[in-house]
C-alpha positions as CSV (number, residue, x, y, z in Angstrom):
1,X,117.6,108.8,86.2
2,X,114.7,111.7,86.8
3,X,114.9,112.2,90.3
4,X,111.1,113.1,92.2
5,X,110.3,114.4,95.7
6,X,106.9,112.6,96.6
7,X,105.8,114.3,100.1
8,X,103.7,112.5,102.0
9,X,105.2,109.6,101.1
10,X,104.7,107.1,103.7
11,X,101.0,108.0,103.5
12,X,98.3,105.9,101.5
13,X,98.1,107.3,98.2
14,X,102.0,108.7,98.4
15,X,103.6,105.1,99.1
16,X,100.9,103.5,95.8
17,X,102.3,106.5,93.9
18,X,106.0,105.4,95.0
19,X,105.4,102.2,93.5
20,X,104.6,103.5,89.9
21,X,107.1,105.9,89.7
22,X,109.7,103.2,90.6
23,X,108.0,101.1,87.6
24,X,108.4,104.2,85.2
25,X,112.1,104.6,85.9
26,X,111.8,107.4,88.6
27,X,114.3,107.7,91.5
28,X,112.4,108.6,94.6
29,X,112.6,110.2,97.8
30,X,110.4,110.7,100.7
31,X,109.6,113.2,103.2
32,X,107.0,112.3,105.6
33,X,106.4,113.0,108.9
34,X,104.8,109.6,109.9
35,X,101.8,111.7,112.3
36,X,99.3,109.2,110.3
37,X,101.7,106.9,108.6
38,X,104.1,104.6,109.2
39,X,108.1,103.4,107.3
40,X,106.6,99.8,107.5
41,X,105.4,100.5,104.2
42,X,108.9,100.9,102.5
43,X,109.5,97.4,103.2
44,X,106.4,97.0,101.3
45,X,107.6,99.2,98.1
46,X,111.0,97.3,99.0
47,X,109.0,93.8,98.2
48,X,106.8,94.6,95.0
49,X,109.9,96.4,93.0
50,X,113.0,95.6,94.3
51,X,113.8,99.1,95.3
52,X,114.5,101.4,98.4
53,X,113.2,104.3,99.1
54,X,114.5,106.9,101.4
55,X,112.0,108.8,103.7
56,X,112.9,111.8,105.5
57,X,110.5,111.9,108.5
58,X,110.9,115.7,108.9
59,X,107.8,118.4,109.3
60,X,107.4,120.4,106.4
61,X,106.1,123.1,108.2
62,X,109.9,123.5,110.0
63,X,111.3,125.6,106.7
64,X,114.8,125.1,107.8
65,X,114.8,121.7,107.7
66,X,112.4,120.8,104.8
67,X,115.5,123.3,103.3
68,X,118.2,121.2,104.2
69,X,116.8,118.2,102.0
70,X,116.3,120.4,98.9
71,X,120.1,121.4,99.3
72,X,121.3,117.8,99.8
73,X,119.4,117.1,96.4
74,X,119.4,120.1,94.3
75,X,118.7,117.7,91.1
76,X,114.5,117.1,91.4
77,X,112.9,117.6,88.4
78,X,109.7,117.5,90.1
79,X,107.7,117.6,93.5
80,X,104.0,115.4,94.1
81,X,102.8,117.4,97.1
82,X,100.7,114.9,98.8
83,X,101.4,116.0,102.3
84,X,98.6,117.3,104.8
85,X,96.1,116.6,107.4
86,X,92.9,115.1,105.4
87,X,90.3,114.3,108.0
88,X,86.8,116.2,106.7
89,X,85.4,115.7,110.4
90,X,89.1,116.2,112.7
91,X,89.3,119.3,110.2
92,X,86.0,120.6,112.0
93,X,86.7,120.1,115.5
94,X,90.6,121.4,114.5
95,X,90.4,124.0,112.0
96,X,93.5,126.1,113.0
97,X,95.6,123.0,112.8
98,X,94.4,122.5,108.9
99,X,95.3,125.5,108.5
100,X,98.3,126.0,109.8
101,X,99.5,122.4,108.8
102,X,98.3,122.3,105.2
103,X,99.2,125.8,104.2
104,X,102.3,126.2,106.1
105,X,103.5,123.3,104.5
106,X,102.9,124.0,101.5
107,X,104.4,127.4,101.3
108,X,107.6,126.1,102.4
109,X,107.8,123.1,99.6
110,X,106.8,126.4,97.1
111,X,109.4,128.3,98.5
112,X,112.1,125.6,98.3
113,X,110.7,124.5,94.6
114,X,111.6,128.8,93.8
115,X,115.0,128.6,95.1
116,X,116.0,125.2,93.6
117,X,114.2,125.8,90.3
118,X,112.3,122.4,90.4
119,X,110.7,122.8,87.0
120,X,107.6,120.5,87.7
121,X,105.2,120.2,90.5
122,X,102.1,117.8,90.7
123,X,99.5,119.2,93.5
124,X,97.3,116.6,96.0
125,X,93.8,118.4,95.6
126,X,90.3,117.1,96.2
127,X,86.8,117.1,94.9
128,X,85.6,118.7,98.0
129,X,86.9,121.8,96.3
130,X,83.7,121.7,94.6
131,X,81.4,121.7,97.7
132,X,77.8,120.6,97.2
133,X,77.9,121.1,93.5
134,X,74.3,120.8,92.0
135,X,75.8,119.9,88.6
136,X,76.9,116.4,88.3
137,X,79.2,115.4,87.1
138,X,81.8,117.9,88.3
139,X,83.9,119.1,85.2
140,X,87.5,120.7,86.0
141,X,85.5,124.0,85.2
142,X,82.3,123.6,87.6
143,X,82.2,126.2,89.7
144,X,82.9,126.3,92.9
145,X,80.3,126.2,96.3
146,X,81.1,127.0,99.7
147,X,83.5,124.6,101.3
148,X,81.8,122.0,103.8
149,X,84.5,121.8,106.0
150,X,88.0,123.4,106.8
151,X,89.9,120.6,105.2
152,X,88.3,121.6,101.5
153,X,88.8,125.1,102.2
154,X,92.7,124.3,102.7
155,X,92.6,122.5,99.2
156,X,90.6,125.7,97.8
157,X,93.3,127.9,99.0
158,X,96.0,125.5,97.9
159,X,94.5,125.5,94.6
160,X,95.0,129.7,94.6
161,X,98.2,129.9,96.0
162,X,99.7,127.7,93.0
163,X,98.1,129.5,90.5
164,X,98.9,133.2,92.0
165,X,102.5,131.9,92.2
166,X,102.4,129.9,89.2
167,X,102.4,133.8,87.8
168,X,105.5,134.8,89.6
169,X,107.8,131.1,88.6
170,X,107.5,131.4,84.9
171,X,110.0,128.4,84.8
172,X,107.1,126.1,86.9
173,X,104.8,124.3,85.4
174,X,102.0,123.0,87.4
175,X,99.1,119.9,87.9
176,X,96.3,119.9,89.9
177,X,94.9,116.7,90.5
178,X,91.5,116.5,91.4
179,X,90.5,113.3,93.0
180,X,87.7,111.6,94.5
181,X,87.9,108.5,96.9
182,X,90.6,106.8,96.7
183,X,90.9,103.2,98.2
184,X,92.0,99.6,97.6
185,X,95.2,98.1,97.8
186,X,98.0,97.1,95.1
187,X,96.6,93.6,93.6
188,X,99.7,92.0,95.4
189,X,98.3,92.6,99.0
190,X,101.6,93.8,100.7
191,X,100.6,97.5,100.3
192,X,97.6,99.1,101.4
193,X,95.6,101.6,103.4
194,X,96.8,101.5,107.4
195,X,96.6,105.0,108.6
196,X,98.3,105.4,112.4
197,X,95.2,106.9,114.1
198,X,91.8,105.5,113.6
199,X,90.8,105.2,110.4
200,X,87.9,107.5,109.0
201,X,87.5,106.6,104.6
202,X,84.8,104.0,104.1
203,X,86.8,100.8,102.9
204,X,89.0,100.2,105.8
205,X,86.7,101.2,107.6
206,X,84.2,98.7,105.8
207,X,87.3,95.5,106.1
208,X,88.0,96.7,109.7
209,X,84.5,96.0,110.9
210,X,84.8,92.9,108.2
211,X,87.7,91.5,110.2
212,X,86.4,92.1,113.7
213,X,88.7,95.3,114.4
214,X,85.4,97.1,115.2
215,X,82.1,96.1,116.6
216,X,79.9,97.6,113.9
217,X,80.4,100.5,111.5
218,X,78.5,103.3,111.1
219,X,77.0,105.0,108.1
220,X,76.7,108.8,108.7
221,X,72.6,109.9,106.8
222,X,70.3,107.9,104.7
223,X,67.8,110.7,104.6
224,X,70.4,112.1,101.9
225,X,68.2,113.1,98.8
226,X,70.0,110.3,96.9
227,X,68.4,106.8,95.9
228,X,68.9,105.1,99.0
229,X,69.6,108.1,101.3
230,X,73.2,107.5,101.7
231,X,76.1,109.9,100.3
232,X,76.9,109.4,96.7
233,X,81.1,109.0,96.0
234,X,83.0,108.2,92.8
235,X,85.5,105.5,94.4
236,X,89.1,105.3,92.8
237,X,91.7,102.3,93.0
238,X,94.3,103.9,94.5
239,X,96.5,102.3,91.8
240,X,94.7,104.3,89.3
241,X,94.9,107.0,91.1
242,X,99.0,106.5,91.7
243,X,99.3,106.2,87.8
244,X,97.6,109.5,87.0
245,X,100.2,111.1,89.2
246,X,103.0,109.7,87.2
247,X,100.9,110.3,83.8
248,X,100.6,113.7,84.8
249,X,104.6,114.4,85.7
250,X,105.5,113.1,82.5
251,X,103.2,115.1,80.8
252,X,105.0,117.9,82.2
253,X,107.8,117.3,81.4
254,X,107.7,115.6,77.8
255,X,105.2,118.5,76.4
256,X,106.2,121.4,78.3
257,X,103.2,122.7,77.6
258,X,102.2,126.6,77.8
259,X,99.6,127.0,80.4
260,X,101.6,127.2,83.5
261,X,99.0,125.9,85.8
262,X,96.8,123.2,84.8
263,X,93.8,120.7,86.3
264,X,92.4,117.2,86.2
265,X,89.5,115.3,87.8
266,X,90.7,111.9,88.7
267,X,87.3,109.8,89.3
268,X,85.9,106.7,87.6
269,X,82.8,109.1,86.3
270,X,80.7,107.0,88.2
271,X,78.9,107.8,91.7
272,X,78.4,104.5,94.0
273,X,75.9,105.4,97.3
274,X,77.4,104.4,101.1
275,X,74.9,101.3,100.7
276,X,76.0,100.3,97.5
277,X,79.8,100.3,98.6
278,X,78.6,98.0,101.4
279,X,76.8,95.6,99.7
280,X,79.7,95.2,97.0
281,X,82.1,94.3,99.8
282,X,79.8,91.9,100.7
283,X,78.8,90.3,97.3
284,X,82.8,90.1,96.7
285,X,84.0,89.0,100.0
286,X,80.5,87.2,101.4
287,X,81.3,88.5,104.4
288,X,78.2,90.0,106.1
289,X,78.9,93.0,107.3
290,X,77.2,94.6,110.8
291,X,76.6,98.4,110.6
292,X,73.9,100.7,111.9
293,X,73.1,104.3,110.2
294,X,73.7,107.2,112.6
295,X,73.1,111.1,111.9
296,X,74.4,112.7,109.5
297,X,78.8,114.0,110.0
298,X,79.4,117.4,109.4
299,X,81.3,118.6,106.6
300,X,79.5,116.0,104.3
301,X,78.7,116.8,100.9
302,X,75.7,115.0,99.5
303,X,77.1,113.9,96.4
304,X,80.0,113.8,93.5
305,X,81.4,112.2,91.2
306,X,84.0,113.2,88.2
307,X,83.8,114.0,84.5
308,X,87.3,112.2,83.5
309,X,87.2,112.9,80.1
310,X,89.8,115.8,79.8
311,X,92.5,113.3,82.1
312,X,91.9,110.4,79.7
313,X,92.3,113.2,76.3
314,X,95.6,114.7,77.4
315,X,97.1,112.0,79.9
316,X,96.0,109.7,78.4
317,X,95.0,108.2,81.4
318,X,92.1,105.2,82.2
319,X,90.7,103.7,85.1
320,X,91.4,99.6,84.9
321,X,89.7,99.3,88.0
322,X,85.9,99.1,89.6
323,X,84.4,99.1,92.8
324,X,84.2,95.6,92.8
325,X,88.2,95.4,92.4
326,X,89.2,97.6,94.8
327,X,87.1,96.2,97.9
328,X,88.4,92.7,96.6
329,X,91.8,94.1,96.8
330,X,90.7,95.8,100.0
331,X,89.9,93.0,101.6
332,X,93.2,90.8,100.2
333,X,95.5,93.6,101.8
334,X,93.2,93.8,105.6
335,X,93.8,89.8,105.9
336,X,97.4,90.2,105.8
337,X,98.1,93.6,107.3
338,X,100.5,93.3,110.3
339,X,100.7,97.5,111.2
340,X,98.5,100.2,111.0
């Protein structure tokens, strides 16, 4: 059995992405930290496959002892780097933590992946590499703009680190994925979206208010020079999102292909407006849903949304899911939640 490191893997997208490498015949194991996360949700992966997952809640910014877990399993044949701080506003008010967290870590899972000679890795990145993009949509090859906040810097200089080393690890092979917003929950409700600290992504935010967890939510702008003023966002089901991840690691690995570093948007192509977002959680659900508009949050981008087409060509990978799906699976998983 093809044995995978998933970092991060207690976190939101990390745990989904458990789950369908577990379905693909993957063994798995964790590091995570647990600073926004919890190892309530291996009970979860426990229930929908039948499977457990060790996590090692270890800092991967502590080299010796992200170290000791590569030597007590030498055998990976590939890393999914989720790990790292990902609030666009915290990142503002903190940016020498992002930095220090995101890269730190990352250099140390590099090193390790050097010295072991992991032969695949799969990279966490963001569309907020592409900053306030005037070309929509964004293709893997749109040029950059300036980062908005310190968080998408840390993915653009993630991004450059990989492909300056990808140069100096001939016997690497590397992904990086590209993705937009990812939310929803698995369709069985006993996984989901429950960060530790408050959360700040749009749907839980959205079923948190729902539910009564908060007074009223608040939508950051609608004098945004978009059709109803809000910020435009192509919105993933985090299931779709997990399978591209495992899509993408056994692309690696069953073409071997030649260019040592590669990329993929991961979007639905489509962008959906803050407003819209709300009114579809409300049309699915019929719960109304009590929210004011405030100023706009720095670090924003206006709007963007993916170009898919070169994922679905050599991953073969699809989205099965729509916006209407993952706030119905949103709100499935917030009625049933017990931590987060």
């Amino acid at each position: 059995m093809k044995k995978v490191l998933v970092t991060g893997g207690c976190g939101y997208i990390g745990s989904h992405t458990i789950i369908d490498l577990l379905e693909n015949g993957f063994e798995v194991i964790s590091i995570d930290n647990l600073l926004n996360s919890t190892e309530a949700v291996l009970e979860g992966i426990y229930a929908i496959t039948g499977k457990r997952v060790r996590n090692y809640t270890v800092d991967l910014c502590d080299r010796d002892a992200t170290l000791q877990i590569f030597s007590a399993h030498p055998d990976f044949v590939g890393i999914i780097h989720f790990a790292a701080l990902k609030s666009v506003g915290e990142s503002v008010l903190q940016p020498l933590r992002y930095f220090h967290n995101n890269l730190n870590s990352l250099l140390n899972v590099l090193q390790c992946a050097q010295d072991f000679e992991v032969p695949h890795f799969i990279f966490s990145s963001s569309c907020s590499v592409y900053g306030n993009s005037s070309a929509l949509p964004v293709m893997e090859d749109t040029p950059w703009e300036e980062a908005q906040s310190p968080y998408a810097r840390t993915k653009q200089m993630g991004e450059q680190i990989i492909r300056d080393f990808s140069v100096a690890a001939p016997f690497m092979r590397f992904i990086l994925l590209r993705y937009f917003n990812p939310a929803g929950a698995h369709p069985s409700a006993l996984l989901g979206e429950a960060p530790s600290n408050p959360a700040s992504n749009l749907v839980p935010v959205i079923t948190e208010t729902a539910i009564g967890k908060r007074p009223e939510m608040r939508i950051f702008g609608d004098d945004y020079p978009t059709r109803d003023g809000s910020c435009i966002r192509d919105y993933i089901h985090v299931m779709d999102l997990a399978n591209a991840h495992t899509r993408a690691l056994q692309y690696l690995i069953d073409k071997q292909p030649d260019n040592p570093c590669d990329v993929f948007n991961l979007g639905i192509g489509e962008g959906v407006t803050v407003l819209e977002a709300v009114h579809a959680f409300e049309k699915v659900t019929g719960q109304k849903l009590s929210y004011r508009i405030g100023d706009r949050r720095p670090g924003d981008v206006v709007a963007v949304y993916a170009d898919y087409s070169k994922a679905a060509r050599l991953l073969g990978w699809q989205p099965r899911y729509q916006i209407d799906d993952i706030m119905r699976t949103a709100w499935d998983w917030e009625k049933t939640r017990t931590y987060g």
